[in-house]
C-alpha positions as a Markdown table, in Angstrom:
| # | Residue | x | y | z |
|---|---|---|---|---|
| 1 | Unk | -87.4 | 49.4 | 8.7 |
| 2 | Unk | -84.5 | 47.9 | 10.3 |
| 3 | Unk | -84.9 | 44.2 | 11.4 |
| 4 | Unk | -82.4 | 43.4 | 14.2 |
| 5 | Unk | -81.9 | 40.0 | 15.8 |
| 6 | Unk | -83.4 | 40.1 | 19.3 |
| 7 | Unk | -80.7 | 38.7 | 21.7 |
| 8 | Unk | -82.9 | 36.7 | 24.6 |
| 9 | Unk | -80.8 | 37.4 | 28.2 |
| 10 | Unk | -81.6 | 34.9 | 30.9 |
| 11 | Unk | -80.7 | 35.7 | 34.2 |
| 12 | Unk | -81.1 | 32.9 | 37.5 |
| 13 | Unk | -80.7 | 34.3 | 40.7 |
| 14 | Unk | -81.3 | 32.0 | 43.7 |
| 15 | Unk | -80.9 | 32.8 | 47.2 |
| 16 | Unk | -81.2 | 30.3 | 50.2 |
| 17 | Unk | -80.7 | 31.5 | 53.8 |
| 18 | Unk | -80.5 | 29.3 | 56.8 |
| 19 | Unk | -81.5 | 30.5 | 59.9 |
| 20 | Unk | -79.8 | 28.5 | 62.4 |
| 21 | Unk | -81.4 | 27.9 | 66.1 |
| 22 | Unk | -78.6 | 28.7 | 68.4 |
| 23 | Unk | -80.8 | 27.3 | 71.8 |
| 24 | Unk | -82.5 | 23.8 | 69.7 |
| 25 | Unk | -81.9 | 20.7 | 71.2 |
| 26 | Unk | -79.4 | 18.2 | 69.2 |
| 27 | Unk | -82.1 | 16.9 | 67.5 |
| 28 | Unk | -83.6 | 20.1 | 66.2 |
| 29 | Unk | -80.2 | 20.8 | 65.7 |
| 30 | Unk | -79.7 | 17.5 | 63.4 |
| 31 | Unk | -83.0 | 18.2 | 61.6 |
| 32 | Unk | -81.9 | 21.9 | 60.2 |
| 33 | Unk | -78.3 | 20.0 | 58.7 |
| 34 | Unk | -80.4 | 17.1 | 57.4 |
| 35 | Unk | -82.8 | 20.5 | 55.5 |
| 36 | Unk | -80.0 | 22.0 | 54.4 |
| 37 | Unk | -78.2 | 19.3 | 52.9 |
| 38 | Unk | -81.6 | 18.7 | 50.7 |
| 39 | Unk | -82.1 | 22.6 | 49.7 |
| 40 | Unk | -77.9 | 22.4 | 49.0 |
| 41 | Unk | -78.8 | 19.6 | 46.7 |
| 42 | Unk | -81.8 | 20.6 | 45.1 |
| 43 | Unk | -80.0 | 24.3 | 44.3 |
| 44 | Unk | -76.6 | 22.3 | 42.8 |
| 45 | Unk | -79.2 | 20.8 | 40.5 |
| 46 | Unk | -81.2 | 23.4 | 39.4 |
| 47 | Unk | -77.7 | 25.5 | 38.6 |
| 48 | Unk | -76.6 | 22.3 | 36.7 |
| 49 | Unk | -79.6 | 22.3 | 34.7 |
| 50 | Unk | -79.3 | 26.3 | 33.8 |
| 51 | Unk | -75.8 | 25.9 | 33.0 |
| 52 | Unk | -76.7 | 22.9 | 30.2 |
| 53 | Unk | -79.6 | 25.3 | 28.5 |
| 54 | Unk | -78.2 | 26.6 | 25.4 |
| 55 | Unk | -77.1 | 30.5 | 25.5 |
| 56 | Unk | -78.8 | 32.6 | 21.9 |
| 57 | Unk | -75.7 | 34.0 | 20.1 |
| 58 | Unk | -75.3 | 37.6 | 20.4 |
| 59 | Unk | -74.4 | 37.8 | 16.5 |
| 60 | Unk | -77.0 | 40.5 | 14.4 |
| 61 | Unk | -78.1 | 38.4 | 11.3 |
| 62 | Unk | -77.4 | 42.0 | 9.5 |
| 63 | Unk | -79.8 | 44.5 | 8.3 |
| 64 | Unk | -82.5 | 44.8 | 5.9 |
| 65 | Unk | -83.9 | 47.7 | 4.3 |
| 66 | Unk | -87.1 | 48.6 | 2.7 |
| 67 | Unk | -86.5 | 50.7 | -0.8 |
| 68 | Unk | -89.3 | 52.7 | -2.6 |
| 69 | Unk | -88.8 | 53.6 | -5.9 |
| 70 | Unk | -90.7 | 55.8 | -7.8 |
| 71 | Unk | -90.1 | 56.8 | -11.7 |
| 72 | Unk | -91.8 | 59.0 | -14.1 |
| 73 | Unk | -92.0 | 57.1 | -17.4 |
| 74 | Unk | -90.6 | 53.7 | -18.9 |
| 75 | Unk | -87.9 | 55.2 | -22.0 |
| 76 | Unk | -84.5 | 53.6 | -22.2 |
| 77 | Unk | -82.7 | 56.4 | -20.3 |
| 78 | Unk | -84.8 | 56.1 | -17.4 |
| 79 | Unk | -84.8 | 52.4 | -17.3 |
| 80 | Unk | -81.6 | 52.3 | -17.6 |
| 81 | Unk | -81.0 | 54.5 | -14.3 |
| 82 | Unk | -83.5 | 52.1 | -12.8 |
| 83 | Unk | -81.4 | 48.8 | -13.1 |
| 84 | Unk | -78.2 | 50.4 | -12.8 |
| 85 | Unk | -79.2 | 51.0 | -9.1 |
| 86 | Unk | -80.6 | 47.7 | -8.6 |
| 87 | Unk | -77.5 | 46.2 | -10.0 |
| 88 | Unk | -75.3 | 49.0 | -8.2 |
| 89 | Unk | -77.0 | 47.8 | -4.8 |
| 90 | Unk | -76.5 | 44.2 | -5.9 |
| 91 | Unk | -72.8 | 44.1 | -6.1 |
| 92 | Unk | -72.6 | 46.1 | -2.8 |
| 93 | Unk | -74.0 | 43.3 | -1.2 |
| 94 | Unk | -77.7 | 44.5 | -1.0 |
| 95 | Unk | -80.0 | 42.4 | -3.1 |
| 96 | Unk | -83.9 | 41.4 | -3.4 |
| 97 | Unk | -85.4 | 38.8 | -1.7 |
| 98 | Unk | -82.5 | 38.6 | 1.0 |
| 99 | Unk | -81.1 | 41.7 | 2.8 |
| 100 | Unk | -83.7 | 43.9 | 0.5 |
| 101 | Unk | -87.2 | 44.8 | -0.4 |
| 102 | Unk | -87.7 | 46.7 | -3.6 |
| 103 | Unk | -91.2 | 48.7 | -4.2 |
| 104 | Unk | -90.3 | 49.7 | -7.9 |
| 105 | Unk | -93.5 | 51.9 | -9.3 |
| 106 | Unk | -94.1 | 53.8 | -12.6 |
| 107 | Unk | -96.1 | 57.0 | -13.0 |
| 108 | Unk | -96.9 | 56.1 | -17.1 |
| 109 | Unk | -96.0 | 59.7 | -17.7 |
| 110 | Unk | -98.4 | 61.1 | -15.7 |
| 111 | Unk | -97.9 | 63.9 | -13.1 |
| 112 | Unk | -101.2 | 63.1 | -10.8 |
| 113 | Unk | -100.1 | 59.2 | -10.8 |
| 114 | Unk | -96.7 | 60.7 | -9.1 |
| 115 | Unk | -98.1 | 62.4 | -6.1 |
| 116 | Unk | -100.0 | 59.0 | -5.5 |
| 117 | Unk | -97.1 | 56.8 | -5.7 |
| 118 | Unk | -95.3 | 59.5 | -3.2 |
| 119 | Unk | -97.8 | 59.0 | -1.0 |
| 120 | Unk | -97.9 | 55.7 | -1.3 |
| 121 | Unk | -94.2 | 54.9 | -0.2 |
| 122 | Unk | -93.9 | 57.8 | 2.4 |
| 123 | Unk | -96.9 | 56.0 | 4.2 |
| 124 | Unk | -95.3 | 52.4 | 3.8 |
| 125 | Unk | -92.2 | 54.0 | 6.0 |
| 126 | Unk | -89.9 | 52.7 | 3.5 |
| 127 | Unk | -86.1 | 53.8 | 4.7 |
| 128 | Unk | -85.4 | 55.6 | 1.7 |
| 129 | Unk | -87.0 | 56.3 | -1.6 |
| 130 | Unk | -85.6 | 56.9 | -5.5 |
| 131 | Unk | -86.6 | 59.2 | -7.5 |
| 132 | Unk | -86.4 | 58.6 | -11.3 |
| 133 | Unk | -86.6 | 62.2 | -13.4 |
| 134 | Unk | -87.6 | 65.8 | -11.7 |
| 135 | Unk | -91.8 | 65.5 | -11.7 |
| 136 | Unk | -91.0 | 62.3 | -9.5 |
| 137 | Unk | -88.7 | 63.4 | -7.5 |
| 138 | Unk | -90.3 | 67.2 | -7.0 |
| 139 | Unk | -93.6 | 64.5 | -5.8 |
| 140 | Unk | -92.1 | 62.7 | -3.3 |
| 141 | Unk | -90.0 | 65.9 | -1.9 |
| 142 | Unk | -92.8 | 68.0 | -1.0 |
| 143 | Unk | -94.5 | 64.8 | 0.4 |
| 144 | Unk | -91.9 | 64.0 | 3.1 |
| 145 | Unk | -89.0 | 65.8 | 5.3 |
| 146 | Unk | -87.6 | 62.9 | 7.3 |
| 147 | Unk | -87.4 | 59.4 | 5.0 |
| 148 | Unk | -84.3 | 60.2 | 2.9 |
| 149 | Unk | -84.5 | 60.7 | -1.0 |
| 150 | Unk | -81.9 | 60.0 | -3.7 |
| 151 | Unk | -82.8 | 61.5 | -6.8 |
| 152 | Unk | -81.9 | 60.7 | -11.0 |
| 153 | Unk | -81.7 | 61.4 | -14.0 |
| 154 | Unk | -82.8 | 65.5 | -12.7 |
| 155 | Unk | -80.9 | 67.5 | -14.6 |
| 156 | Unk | -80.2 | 70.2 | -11.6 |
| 157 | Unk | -81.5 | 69.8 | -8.4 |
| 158 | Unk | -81.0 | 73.1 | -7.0 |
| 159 | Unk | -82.9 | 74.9 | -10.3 |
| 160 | Unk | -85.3 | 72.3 | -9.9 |
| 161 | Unk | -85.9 | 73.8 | -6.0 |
| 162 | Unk | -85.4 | 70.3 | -4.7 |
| 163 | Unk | -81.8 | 71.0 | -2.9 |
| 164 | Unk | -80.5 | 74.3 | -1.3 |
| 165 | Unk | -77.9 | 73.8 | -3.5 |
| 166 | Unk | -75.7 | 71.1 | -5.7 |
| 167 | Unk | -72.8 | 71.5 | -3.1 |
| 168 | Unk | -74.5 | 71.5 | 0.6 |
| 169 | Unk | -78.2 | 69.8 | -0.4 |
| 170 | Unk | -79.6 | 70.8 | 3.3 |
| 171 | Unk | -82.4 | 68.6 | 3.5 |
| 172 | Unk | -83.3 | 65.0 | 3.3 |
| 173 | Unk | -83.0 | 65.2 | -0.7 |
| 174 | Unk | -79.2 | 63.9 | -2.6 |
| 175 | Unk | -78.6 | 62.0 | -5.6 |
| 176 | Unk | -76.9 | 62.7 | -9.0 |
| 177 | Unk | -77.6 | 64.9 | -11.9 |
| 178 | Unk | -77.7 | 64.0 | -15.6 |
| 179 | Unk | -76.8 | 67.3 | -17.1 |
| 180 | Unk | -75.0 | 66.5 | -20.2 |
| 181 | Unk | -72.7 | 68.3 | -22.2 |
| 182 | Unk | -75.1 | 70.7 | -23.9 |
| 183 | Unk | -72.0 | 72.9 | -25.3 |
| 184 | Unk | -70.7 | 69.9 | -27.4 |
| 185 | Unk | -73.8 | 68.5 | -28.3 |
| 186 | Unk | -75.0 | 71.9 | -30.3 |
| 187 | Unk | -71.9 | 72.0 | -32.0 |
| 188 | Unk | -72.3 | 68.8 | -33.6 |
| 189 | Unk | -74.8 | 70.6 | -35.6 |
| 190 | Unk | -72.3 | 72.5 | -37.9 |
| 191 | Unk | -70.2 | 69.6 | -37.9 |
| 192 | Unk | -72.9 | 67.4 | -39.5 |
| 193 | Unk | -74.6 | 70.4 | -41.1 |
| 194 | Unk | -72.1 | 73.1 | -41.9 |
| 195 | Unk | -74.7 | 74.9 | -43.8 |
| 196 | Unk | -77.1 | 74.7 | -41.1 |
| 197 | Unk | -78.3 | 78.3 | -40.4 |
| 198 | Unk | -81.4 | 77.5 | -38.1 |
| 199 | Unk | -82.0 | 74.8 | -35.6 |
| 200 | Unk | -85.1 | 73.9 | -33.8 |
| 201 | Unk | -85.6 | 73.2 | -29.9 |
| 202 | Unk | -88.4 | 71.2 | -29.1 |
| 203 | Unk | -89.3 | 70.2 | -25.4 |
| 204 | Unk | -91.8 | 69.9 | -22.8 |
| 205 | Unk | -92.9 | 73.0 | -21.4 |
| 206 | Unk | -93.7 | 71.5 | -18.0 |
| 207 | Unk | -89.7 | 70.0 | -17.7 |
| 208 | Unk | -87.5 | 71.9 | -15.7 |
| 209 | Unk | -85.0 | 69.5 | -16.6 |
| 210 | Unk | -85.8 | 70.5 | -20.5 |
| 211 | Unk | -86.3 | 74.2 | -20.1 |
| 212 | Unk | -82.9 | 74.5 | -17.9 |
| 213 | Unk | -81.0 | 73.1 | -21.1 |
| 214 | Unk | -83.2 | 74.5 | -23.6 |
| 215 | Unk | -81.1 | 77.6 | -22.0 |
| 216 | Unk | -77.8 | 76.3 | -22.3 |
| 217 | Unk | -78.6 | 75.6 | -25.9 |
| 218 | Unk | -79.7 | 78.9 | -27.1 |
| 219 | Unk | -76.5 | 80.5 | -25.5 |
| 220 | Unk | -74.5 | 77.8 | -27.5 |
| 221 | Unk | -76.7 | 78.6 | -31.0 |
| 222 | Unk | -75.9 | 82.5 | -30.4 |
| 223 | Unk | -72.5 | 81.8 | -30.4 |
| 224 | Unk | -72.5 | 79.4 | -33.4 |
| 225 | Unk | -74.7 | 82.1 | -35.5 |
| 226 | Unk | -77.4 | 79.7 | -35.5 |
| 227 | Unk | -81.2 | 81.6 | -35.7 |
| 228 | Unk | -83.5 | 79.2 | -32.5 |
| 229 | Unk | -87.0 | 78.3 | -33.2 |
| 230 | Unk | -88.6 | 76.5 | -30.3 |
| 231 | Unk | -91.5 | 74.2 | -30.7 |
| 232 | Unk | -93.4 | 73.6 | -27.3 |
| 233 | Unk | -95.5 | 70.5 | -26.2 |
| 234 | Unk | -97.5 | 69.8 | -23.1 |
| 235 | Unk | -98.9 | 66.3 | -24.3 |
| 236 | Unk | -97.5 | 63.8 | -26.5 |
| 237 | Unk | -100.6 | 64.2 | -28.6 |
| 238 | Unk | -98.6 | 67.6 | -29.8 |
| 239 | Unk | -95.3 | 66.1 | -31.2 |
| 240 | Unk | -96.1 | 65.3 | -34.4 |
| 241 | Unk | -97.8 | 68.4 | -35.4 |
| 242 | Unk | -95.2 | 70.4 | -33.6 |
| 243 | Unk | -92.3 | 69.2 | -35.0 |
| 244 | Unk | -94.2 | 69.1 | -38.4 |
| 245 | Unk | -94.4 | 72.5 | -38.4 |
| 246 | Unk | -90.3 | 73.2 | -37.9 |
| 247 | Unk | -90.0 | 71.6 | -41.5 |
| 248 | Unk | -88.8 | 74.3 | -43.8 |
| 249 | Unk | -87.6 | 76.4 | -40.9 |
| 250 | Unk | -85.0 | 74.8 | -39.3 |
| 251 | Unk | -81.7 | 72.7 | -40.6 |
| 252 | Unk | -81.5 | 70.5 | -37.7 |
| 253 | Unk | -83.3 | 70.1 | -34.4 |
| 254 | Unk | -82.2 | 69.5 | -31.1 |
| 255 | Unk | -83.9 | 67.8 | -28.5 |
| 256 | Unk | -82.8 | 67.8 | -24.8 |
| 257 | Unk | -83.0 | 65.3 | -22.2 |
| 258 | Unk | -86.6 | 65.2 | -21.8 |
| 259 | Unk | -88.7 | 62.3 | -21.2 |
| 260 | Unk | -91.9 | 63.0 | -23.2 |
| 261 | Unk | -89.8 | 63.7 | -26.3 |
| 262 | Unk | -87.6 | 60.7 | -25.2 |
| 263 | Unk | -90.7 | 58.3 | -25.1 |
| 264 | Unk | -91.7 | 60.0 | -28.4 |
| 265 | Unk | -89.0 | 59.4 | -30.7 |
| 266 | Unk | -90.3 | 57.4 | -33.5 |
| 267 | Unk | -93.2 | 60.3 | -33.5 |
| 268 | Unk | -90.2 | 63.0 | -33.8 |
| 269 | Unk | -88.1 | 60.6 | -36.6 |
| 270 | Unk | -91.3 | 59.7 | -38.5 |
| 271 | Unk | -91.2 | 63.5 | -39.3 |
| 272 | Unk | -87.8 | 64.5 | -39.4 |
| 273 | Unk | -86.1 | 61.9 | -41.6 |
| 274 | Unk | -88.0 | 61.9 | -44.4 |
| 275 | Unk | -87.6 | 66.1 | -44.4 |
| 276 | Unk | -83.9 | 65.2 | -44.0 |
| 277 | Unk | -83.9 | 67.1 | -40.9 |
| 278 | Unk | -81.1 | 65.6 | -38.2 |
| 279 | Unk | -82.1 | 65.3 | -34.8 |
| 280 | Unk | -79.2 | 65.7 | -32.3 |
| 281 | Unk | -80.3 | 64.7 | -29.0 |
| 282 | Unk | -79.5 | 64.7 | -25.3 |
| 283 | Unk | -78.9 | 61.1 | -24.3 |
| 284 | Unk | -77.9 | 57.9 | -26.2 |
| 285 | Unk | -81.4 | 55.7 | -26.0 |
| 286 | Unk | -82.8 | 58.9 | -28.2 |
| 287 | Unk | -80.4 | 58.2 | -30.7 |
| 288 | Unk | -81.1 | 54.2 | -30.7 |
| 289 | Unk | -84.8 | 55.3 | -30.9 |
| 290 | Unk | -83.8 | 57.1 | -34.6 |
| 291 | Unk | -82.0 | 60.1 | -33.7 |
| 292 | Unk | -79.0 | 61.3 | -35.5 |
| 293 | Unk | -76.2 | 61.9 | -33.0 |
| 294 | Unk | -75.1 | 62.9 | -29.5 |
| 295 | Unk | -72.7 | 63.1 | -26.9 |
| 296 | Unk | -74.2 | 61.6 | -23.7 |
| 297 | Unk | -73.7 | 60.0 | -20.6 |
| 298 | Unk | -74.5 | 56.8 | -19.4 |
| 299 | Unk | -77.4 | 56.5 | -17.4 |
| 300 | Unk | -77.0 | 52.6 | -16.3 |
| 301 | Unk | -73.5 | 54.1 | -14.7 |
| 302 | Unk | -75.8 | 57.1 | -13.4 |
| 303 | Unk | -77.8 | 54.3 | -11.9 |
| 304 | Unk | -74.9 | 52.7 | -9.9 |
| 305 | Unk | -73.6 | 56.0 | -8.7 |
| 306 | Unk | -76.7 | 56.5 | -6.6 |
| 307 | Unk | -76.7 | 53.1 | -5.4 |
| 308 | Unk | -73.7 | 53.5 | -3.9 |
| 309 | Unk | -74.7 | 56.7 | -1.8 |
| 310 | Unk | -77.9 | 55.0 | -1.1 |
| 311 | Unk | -75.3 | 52.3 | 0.5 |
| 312 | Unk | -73.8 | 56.0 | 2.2 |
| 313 | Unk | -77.3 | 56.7 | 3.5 |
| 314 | Unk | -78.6 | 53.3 | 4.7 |
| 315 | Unk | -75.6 | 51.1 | 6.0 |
| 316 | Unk | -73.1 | 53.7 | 6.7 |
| 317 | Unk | -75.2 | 56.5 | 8.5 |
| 318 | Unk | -74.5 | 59.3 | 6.1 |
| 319 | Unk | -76.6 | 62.7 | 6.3 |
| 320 | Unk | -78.3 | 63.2 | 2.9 |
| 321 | Unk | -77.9 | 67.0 | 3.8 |
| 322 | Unk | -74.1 | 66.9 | 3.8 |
| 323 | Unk | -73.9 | 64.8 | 0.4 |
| 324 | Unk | -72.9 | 66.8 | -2.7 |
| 325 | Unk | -75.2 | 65.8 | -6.0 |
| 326 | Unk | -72.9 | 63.8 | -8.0 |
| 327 | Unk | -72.7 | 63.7 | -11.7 |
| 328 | Unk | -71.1 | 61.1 | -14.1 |
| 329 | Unk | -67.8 | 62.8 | -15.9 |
| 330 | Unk | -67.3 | 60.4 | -18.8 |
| 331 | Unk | -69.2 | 61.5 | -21.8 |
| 332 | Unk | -69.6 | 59.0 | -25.3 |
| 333 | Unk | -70.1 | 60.1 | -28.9 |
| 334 | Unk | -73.0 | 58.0 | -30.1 |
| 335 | Unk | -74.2 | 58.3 | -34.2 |
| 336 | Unk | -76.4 | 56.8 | -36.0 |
| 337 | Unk | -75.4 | 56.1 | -39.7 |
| 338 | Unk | -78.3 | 54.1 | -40.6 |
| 339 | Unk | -80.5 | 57.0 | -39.9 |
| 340 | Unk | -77.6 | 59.8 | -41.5 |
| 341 | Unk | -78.0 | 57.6 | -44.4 |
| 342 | Unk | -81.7 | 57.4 | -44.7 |
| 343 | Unk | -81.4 | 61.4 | -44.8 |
| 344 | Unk | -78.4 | 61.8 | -47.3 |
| 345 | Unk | -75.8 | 62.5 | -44.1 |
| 346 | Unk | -72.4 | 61.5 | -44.4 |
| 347 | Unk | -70.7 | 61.9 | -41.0 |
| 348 | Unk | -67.1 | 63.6 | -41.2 |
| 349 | Unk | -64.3 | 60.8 | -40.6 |
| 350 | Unk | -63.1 | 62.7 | -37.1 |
| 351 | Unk | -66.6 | 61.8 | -35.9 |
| 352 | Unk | -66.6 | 58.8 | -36.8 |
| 353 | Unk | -63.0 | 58.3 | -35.4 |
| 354 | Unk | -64.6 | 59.6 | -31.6 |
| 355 | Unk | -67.5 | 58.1 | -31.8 |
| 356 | Unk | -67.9 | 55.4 | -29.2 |
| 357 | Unk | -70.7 | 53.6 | -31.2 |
């Protein structure tokens, strides 16, 4: 909704004619000056009076837009892609309470609540709505073809059916991908682990974020040697007893990107350290949450990057069908000695050299 300042035009036309009586005696004749001369005056001082009224100013006070944001689950990742475009939109001069109305709303992890919440901010008309992680984003796409969506934290839009394609999106769905550097990540494991022969892959089976890297992982483990055991879950109910039941079959354990693992990482660590099992994960908050390593992106910069081509989109007219999905190119390496420690880890020293925290 686009509030515009209403500029008030007022017009005065006035229009006396004077009919003059070419046969009137001199006195008629007299009368019709003495009539004129009054409406003469009377019209000087009603065009005096318009003249003095004050004229509106034809300035716009600016626009203000109405934002809908929907995200799947509260984890550090995802919040972080949250206030990175609240911040983003901030320092590009769009902020709460003055130029901007926020409608921020979390699913709890559950699918259901997201097609409500879609519903929800397709029927308040907002002018464009965020996406936080594929589920959410997938919602709110098949709910509406006209308000434009920016997605996050999605992996690949394209595999994930939301976008024709990464390049040329085609519909009213952009945004930025989180794909991370899957190829690096894996090879951490003989780097940490050079004995490693095994790792394990545990995901959500319902991610299409998760199951697109799960595949980039297990091409990466052919090529290290390295046997893959996956472990599915559907719930977070199933992460303990899943990942309890890798121990003794796996040397490490890689976990992607995925947001019910993500939320679940003390449940994963509570297992894994005390088997002395690393975890090498797919974005930094997983490692701050106990896991062992990773090279990941930063999803507060992911955040801002999406603010600015919601800025594109809103103030600047741009067609969400002609922008590319954008992905953040700087990478950190993030380990966690506390938890290497805990398991009997020493990191090598070029690690520790790279590693950005």
């Amino acid at each position: 909704m686009k509030k515009m300042s209403k500029i008030l035009g007022a017009l005065v036309a006035m229009s006396v004619s004077i009919a003059a009586i070419g046969c009137g005696s001199s006195g008629e004749t007299a009368q019709a000056s003495e009539a004129n001369a009054e409406v003469k005056t009377e019209t000087s001082e009603v065009t005096a009076e318009v003249s003095e009224t004050p004229v509106e100013s034809t300035e716009a006070e600016g626009e203000s837009y109405k934002v809908g944001i929907i995200q799947l689950v509260e984890h550090s990742a995802l919040d972080a892609a949250y206030q990175g475009f609240v911040d983003g939109l901030k320092e590009l001069g769009y902020e709460e309470g003055k130029n901007l109305t926020v409608d921020y709303q979390n699913a709890q992890g559950d699918q259901s609540n997201c097609q409500t919440i879609a519903t929800k901010l397709v029927n308040d008309q907002n002018d464009l709505i965020l996406a936080i992680a594929t589920p959410a984003a997938q919602a709110v796409a098949n709910t509406t073809k006209d308000i434009p969506i920016l997605v996050t934290a999605v992996t690949d839009p394209a595999d994930s059916k939301l976008v024709a394609s990464n390049e040329v999106p085609g519909g009213n769905v952009t945004g930025t991908s989180d794909l991370t550097p899957v190829k690096e990540q894996m090879n951490l494991i003989p780097q940490i682990v050079p004995e490693a022969k095994a790792v394990g892959i545990v995901y959500c089976s319902s991610e299409a974020n998760s199951k697109f890297q799960v595949e980039l992982a297990k091409a990466e483990a052919k090529v290290l040697g390295l046997e893959v055991v996956e472990g599915t879950v559907s719930n977070s109910n199933e992460i303990q007893q899943v990942v309890q039941s890798l121990v003794g079959k796996v040397d490490a354990l890689y976990i992607p990107t995925d947001n019910m693992l993500a939320a679940g990482m003390s449940t994963v660590v509570g297992v894994t350290n005390p088997a002395k099992i690393p975890v090498i994960c797919g974005e930094e908050g997983m490692v701050d949450n106990g896991g062992t390593a990773t090279y990941g992106i930063n999803y507060y910069d992911l955040g801002k990057l999406t603010a600015a081509q919601a800025v594109g989109i809103l103030a600047e007219g741009k067609n969400p069908a002609e922008m590319p999905i954008e992905y953040c190119s700087d990478c950190d390496l993030v380990l966690n000695e506390a938890a290497a420690a805990e398991m009997g880890i020493t990191f090598p020293q070029d690690l520790l050299d790279k590693a950005s925290k």
